[in-house]
C-alpha positions in Angstrom: 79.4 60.5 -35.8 82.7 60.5 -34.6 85.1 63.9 -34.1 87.3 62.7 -37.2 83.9 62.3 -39.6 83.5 66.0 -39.2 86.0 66.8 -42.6 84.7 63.5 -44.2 80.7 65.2 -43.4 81.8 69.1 -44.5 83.5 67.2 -47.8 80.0 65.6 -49.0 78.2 68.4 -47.6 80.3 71.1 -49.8 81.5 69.0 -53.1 79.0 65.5 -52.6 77.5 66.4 -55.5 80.8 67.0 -57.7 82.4 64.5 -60.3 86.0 64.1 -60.1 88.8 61.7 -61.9 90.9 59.4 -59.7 93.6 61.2 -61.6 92.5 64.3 -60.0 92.2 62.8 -56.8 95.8 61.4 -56.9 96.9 65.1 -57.7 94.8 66.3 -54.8 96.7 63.3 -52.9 100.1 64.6 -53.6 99.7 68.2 -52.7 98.5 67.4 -49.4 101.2 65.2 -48.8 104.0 67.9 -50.0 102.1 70.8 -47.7 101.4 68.3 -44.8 104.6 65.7 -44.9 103.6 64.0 -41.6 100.3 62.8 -43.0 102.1 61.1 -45.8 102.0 56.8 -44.5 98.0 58.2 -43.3 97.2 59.1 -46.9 99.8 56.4 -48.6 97.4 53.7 -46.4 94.3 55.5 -47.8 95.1 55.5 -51.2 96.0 52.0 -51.3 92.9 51.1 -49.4 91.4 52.9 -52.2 93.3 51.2 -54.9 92.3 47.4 -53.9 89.2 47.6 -52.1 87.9 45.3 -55.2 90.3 42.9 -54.8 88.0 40.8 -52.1 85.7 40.4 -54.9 87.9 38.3 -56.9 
């Protein structure tokens, strides 16, 4: 595991079991990004990661 899979391992280990909405996770997205402004190209680049990672299936 690397160092920076430490808050990706606490996530699934707290919430893994937890449903959420894209919606919701958009929201999450934004609030981050107004409390944390120098994370916002890191989390812009993971939500449209998110956003086409079925496009190489086409």
């Amino acid at each position: 595991m690397y160092y920076t899979d430490r808050g990706i391992e606490e996530l699934e280990k707290r919430r893994g079991e937890e449903e959420v909405t894209l919606a919701w996770l958009a929201e999450q997205l934004r609030i981050f990004t107004d409390l944390n402004p120098e994370f916002e190209t890191a989390v812009d680049r993971l939500a449209t990661w998110l956003a086409r990672d079925d496009d190489d299936d086409e």
